[in-house]
C-alpha positions in Angstrom: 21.9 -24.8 -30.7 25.5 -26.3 -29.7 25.5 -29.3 -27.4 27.4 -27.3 -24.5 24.2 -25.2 -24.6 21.7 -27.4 -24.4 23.5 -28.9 -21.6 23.7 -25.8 -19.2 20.3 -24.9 -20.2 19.0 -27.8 -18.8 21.2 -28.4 -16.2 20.4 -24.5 -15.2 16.4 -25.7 -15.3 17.2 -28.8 -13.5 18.6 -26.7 -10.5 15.9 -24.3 -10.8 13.7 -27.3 -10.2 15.3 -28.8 -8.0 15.7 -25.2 -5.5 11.8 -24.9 -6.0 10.9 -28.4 -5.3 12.5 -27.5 -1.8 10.4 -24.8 -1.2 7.1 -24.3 -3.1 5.8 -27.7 -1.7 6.9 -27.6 1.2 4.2 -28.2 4.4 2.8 -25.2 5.9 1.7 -27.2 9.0 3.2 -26.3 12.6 4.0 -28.5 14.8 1.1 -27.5 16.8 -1.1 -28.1 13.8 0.0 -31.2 13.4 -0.7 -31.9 16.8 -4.4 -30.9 16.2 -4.6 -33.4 13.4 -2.9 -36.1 15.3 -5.3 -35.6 18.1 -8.2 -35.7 15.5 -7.0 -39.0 14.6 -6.2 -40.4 18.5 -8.9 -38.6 20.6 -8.6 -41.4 23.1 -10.4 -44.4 24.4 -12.8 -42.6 26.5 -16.1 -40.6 26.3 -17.3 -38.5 29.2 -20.9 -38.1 29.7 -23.6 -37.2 31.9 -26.2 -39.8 34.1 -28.8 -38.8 31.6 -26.9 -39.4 28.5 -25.1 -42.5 29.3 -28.9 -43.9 30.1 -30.3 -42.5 26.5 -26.9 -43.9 24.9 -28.2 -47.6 24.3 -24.8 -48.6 22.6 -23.4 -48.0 26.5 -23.7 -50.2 29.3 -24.3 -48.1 33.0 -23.1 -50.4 34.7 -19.8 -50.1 33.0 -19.3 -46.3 33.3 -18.0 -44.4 36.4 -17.7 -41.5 38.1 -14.7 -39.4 36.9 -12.2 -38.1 39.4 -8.8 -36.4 38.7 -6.6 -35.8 41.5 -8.9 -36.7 43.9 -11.8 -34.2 42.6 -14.9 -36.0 41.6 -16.6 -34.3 39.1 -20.7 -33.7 39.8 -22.8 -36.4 37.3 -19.9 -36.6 35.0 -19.0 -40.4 34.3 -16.5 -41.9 31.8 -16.5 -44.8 29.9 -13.4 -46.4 28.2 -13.1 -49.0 25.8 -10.7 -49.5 22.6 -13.5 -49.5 20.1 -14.2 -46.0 20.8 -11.1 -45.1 19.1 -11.1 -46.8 15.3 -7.8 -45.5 14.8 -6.3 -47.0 18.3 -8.3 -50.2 17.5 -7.0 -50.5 13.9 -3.3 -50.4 15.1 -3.4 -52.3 18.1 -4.6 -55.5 15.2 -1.9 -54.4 13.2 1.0 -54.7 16.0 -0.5 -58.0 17.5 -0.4 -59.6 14.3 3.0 -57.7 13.4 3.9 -60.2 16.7 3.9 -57.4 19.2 2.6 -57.6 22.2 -0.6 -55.2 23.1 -0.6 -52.7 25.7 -3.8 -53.4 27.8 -7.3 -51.0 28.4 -6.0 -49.3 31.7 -2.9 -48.2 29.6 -5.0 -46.0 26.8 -7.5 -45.5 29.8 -4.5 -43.5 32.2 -3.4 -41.9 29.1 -6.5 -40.4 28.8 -6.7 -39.0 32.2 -3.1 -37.7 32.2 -4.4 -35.8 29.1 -7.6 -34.4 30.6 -5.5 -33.4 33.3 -3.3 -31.5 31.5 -5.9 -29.7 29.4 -7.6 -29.3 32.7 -4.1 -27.6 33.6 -3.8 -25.4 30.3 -7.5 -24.5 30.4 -7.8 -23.0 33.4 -4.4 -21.0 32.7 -5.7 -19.5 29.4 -6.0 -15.7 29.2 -6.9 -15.4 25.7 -10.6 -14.2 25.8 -12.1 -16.3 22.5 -10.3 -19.6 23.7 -12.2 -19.2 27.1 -15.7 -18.2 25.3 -14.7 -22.0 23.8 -14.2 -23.7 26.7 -16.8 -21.4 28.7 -15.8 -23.2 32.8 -17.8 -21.7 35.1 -16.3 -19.4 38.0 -17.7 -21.9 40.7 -15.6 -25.1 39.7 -18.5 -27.3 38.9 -17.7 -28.6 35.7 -20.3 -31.0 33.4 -19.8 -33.2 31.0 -20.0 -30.5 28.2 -17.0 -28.3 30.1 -14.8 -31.2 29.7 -15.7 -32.3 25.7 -14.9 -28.8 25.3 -11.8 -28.4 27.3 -10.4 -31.6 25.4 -11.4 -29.9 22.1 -10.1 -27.0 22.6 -6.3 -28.4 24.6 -6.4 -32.5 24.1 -3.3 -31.4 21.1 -1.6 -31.1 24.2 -1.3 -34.5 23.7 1.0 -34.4 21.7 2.7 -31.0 21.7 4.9 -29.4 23.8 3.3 -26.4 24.3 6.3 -24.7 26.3 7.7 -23.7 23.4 7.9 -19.9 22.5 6.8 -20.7 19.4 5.3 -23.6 17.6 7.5 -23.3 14.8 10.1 -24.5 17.7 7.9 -26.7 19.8 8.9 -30.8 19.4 5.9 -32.7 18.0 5.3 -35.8 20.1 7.6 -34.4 23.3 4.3 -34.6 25.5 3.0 -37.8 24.0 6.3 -39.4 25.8 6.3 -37.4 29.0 2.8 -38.5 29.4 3.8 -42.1 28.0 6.2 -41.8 31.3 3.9 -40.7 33.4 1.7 -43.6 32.9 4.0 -46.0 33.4 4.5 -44.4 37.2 0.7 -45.3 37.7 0.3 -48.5 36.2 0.4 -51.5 37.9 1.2 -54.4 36.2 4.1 -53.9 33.6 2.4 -56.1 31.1 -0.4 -53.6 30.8 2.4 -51.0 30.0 3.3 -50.5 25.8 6.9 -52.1 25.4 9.1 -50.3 23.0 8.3 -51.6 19.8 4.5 -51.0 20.3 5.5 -47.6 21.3 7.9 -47.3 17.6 5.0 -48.5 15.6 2.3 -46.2 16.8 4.3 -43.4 16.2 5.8 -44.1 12.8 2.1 -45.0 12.2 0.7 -42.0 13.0 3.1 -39.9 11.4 2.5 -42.0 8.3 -1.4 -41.0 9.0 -0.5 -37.1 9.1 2.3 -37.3 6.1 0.1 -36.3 3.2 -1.6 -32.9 5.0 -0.2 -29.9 4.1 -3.2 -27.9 3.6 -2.4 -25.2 6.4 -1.8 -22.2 4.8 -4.1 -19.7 6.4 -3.5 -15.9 7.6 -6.2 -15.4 10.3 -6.2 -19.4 11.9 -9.4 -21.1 12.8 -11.0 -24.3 12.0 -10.4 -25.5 8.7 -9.8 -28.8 6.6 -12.1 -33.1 7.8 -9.3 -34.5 9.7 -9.2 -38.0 11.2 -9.4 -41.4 10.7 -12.5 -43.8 9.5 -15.9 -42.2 10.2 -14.9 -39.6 12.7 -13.6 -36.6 10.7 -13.9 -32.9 11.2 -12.5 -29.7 11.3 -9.6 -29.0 13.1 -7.5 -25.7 14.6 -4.9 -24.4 12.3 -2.6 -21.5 13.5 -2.6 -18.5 11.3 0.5 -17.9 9.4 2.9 -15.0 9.4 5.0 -13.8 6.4 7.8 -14.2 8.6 7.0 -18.0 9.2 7.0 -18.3 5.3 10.3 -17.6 4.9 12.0 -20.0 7.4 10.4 -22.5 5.2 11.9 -21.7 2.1 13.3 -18.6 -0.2 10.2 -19.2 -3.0 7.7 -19.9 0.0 8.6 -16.1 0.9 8.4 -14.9 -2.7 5.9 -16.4 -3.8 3.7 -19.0 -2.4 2.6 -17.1 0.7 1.5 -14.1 -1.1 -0.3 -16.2 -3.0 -1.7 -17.6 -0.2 -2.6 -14.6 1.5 -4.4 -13.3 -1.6 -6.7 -16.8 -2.1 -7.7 -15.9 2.1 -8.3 -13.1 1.5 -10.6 -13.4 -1.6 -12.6 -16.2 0.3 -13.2 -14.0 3.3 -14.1 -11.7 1.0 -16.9 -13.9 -0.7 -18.0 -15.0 2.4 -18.3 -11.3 3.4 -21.0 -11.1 0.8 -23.4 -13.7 2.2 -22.0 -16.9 0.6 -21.4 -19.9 2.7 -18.3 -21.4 2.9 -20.0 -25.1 3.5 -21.3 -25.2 0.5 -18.0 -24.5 -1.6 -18.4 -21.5 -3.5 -16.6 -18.7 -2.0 -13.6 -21.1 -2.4 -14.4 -22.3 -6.1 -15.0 -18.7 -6.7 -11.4 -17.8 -5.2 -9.9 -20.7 -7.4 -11.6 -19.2 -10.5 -10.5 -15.9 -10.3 -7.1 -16.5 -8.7 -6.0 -18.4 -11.5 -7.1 -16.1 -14.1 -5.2 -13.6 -11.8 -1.7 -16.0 -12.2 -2.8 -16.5 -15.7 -3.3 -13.3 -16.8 0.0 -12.0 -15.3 2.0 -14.7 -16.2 0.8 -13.8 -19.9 2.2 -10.4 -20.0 5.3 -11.1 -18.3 5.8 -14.2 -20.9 4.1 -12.2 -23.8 7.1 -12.0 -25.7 8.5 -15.4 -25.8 5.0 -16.7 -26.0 4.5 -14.3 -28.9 7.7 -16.5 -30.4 6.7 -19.2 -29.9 3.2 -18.8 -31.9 5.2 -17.0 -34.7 7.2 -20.2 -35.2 3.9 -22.4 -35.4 2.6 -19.7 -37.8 5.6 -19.7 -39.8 5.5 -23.3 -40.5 4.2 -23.7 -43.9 7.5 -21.8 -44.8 9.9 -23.8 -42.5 8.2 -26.8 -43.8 8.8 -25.5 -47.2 12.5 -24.9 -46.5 13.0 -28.6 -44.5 11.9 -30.3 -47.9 15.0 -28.7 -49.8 16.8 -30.8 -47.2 15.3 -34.3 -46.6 19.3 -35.5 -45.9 19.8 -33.1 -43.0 19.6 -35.8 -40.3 22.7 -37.4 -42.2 24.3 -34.8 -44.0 26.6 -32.1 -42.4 26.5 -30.2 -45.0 22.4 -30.3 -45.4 22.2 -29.8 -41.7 24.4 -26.1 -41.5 22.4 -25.1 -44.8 19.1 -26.0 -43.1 20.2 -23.9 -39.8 21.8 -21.1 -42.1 18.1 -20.7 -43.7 15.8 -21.0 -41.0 17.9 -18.4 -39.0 17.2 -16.4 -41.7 13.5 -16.9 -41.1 13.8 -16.2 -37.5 15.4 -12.8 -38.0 13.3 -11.7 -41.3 10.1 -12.7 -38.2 12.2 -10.9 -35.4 11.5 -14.5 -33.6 14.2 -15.6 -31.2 14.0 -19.3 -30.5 15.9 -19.0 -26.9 12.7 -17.3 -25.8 10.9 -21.0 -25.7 13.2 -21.9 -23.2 13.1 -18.8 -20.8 9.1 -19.6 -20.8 9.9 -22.7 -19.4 12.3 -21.1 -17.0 9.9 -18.8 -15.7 6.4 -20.4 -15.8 7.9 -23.5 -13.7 9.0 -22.1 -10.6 5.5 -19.5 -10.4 3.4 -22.2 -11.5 4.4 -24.8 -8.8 4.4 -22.0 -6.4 0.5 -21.4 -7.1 0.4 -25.1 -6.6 2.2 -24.5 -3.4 -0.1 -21.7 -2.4 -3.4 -23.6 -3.4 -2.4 -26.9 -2.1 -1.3 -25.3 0.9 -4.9 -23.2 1.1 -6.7 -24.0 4.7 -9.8 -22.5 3.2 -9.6 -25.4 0.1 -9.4 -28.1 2.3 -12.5 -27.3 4.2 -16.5 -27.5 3.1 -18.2 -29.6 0.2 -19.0 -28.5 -3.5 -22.1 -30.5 -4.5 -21.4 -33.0 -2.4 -17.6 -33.4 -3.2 -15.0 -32.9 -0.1 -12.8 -30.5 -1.2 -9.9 -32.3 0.6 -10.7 -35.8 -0.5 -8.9 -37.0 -3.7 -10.8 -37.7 -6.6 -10.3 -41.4 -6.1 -11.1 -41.6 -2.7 -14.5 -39.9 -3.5 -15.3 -42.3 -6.6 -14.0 -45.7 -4.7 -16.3 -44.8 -1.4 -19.8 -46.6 -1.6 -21.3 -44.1 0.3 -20.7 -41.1 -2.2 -22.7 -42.4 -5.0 -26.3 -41.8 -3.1 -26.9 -38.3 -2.1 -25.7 -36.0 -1.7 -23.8 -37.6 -4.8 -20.7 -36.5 -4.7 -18.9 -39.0 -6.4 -20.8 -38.4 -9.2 -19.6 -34.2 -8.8 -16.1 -36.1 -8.7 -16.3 -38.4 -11.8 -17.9 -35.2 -14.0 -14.9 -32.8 -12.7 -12.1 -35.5 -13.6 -13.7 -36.2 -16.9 -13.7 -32.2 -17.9 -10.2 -32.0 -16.2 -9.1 -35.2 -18.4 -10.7 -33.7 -21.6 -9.1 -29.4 -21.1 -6.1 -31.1 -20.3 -6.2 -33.2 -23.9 -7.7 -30.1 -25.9 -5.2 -28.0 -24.4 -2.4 -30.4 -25.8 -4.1 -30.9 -29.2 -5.0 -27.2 -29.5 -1.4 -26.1 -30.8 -1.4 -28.8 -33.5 -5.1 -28.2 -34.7 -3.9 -24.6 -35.3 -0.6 -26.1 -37.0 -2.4 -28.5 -39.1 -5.1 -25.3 -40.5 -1.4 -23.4 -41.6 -0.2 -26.4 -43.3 -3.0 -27.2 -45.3 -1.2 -25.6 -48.5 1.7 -27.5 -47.6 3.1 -30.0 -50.0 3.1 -33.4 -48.2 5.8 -34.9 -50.3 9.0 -34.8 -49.8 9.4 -34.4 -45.9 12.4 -33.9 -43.7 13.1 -37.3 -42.1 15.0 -36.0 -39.6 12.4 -33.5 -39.0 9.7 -36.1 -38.9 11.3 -38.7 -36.6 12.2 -35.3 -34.3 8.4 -34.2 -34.0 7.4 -37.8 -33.6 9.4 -38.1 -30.3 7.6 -34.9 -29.7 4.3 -36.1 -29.8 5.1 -39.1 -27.9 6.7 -37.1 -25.2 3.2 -35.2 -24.9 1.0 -38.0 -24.3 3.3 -39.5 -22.2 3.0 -36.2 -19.9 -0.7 -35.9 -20.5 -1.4 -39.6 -19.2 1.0 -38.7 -16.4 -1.2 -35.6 -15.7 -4.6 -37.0 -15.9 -3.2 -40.0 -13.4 -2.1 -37.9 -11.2 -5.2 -35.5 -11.4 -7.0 -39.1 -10.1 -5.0 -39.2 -6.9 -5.1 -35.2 -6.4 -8.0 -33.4 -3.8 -10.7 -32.4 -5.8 -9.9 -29.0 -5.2 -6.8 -29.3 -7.4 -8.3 -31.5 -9.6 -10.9 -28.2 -10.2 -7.8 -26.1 -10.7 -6.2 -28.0 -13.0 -9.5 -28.1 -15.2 -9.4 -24.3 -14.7 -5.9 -23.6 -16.3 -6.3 -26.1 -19.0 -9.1 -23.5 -19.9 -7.2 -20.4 -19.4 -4.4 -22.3 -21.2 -6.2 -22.9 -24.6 -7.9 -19.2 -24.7 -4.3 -18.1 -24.5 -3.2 -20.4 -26.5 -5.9 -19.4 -29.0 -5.5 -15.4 -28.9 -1.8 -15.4 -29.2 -1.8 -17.9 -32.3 -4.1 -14.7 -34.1 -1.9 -12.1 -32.5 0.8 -14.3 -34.0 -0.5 -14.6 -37.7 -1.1 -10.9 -37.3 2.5 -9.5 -36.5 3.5 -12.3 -39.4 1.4 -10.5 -41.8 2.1 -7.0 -41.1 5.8 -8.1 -41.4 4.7 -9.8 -44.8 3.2 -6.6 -46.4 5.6 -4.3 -44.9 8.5 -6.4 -46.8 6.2 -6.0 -49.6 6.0 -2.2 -49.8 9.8 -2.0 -49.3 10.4 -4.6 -52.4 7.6 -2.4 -54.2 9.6 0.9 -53.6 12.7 -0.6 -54.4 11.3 -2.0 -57.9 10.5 1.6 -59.1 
């Protein structure tokens, strides 16, 4: 293959990579579902209870709680009680920026924040018309709200918090547009300016909450609902995740349109359909399930599309005892012009007697890396992977999170569910690279092993070192992946050497057709 070819090839993949990247990966997360998540980590500094369970609380002193009252309403036996350590996440930044040398905003700063937010819940609540949000919140008609009726209004609305919700559409709405509004509005009711945030506090608890939301992406999901264990230290949980239109798919990106949310949209719609049947989607299954047979869907497909070139390229490994063969007439070939053309002039010939093309290796690559990374898109993406346990395991913790919490390795062990999965993932992913050279080395077992091709030799070597280094690149990343995607990746290695196997005796089988066809026609020609 000439230089200038090689180059455009690659530069032509490079793009290709490069236009998927942009697209495949990209978040599926509206800005009001990253407002859900944001509120999941900074619920506030306050809990709202009744007389009767402030009293049965024994981690709350009554004589520290009081009646709540928003614009002059007081609620009947609903108190509140504020203090920074109900909020690990508030408490964990507020040490960060003092000893970053800022200066800390005070209690009655978080505690007004909260009650601008409740009143604005309060606000959206009671202007909802969507029937299954208000069998949520379930206020009764006579105003007298309890404690429950406002946990559940700020469940349901306290994203408010952080998104500006009159927006058409969230794909439009600003994400942290309310946070400052009600940031403002705080600063109106406060008294003493030194209780107020100044701007650098303000900075860093954004920037650090973005940072805390940066890694989700795991909002792909057609019908919406409560998916995914969101939030920070020991208060996690499901949050609300719009459903997503095709239409939305495509203002993220050309291959999100194509590809990755039809994906999508089929992994949904297989879980719903497992669930359908009776399975529980706590448990896992009706996800691993999906997983299972949505990459043998991809797999399968991708196989007959690719069948040819794939075909080629077991043809070539096949045909190696002969190339082999041919490479030891030329051991100077690395040196040696004229070695070099003779060496390309014969195994040309090879090619065409075999009907093998080598370009087809490349348009493999050029088609299998764009779908692939958009079913990693898709499942990555998936709402439904991020949410439940299998055998313990959190399906949206990554493997190494699982394996360095304490907690995991006593039941319902799923650190131990963790360690096993990596380990299989680590060892498909190493038979799947070995596979093609355990079948190579069985074809060249009549193979002379004198006399090889240095050029050849010092070629394949950087080969095999290229492999590894791609493998060990794999398996560390598999380590930092959910264990979802650490499952799929285990799954494919699978699929990968079955296919890897059955085209390698398809291969040998079109060889030797070709062999005693060739025959007969010499045999015909000799009488």
């Amino acid at each position: 293959m000439k230089k200038g070819t090689k180059l455009g090839l690659g530069c032509s993949l490079a793009l290709v990579g490069i236009i998927t990247l942009s697209g495949c990966t990209a978040s599926f997360c509206s800005a009001k579902d990253k407002a859900n998540i944001l509120y999941a980590f900074d619920y506030g500094v306050t809990q709202y209870m009744s007389m009767e369970e402030a009293e049965a609380d024994s981690s709350i002193d009554v004589n520290k709680i009081s009646p709540l009252e928003i614009d002059g309403y007081t609620f009947d036996d609903v108190y509140y009680y504020a203090d920074i350590n109900n909020s690990e996440c508030v408490t964990d930044i507020i040490l960060s920026a003092v000893d970053a040398g800022m200066r800390e905003p005070s209690l009655e700063y978080f505690r007004l924040m909260d009650q601008v937010v409740l009143t604005h819940a309060f606000e959206a609540a009671l202007s909802e018309t969507d029937d299954e949000i208000l069998s949520k919140t379930n206020l009764p008609e006579d105003g007298v709200y309890s404690a429950q009726n406002i946990r559940d209004v700020l469940d349901n609305y306290g994203y408010i918090k952080f998104y500006d919700s009159s927006a058409e559409r969230s794909l439009d709405a600003e994400l942290w547009a309310n946070w400052y509004d009600y940031t403002e509005e705080v600063r109106l009711m406060i008294t003493n300016i030194d209780d107020y945030p100044d701007a650098d506090f303000i900075d860093y608890y954004v920037s650090t909450q973005n940072s805390n939301i940066s890694s989700y992406r795991s909002c792909l999901s057609v019908s919406g609902g409560e998916y995914g264990y969101y939030g920070y230290g020991s208060n996690k949980g499901p949050v609300s995740i719009e459903a997503k239109t095709y239409r939305y798919s495509w203002n993220i990106g050309f291959f999100t349109g194509l590809l990755v949310y039809p994906i999508g949209w089929c992994m949904d719609k297989m879980v719903e359909g497992f669930v359908g049947l009776g399975l529980n989607i706590e448990n896992g299954v009706p996800q691993i399930l999906a997983l299972i047979f949505m990459t043998l869907i991809v797999r399968i497909i991708m196989s007959l599309i690719t069948f040819r070139s794939t075909l080629a390229n077991q043809k070539m490994n096949a045909l190696q005892p002969e190339m082999a063969k041919i490479q030891q007439k030329y051991p100077n070939s690395n040196t040696s012009q004229r070695e070099r053309q003779l060496l390309a002039a014969e195994q040309q010939k090879l090619y065409k007697k075999y009907h093998i093309n080598p370009m087809m290796s490349m348009l493999v690559m050029i088609v299998q890396f764009p779908v692939f990374l958009c079913v990693w898109g898709a499942l990555q993406g998936s709402a439904y992977l991020s949410t439940g346990t299998f055998l313990g395991m959190m399906l949206s913790e990554t493997i190494s999170s699982i394996l360095f919490n304490g907690a995991n390795w006593s039941a319902p062990y799923g650190a131990v569910t963790a360690l096993v999965i990596f380990i299989l993932m680590a060892g498909a992913q190493v038979f799947q690279m070995l596979l093609p050279r355990i079948l190579q080395r069985g074809n060249m077992k009549k193979v002379s092993k004198t006399g090889k091709n240095p050029g050849q030799t010092q070629q394949q070597n950087r080969m095999k070192i290229f492999q590894w280094v791609m493998l060990a690149m794999i398996i560390i990343m598999g380590f930092f992946l959910v264990s979802a995607m650490c499952i799929y990746w285990f799954l494919g290695a699978l699929i990968g050497c079955l296919t890897t196997w059955i085209m390698d005796i398809i291969g040998k089988r079109n060889i030797r057709n070709i062999r005693v066809k060739d025959a007969h026609v010499k045999s015909s020609k000799n009488k």
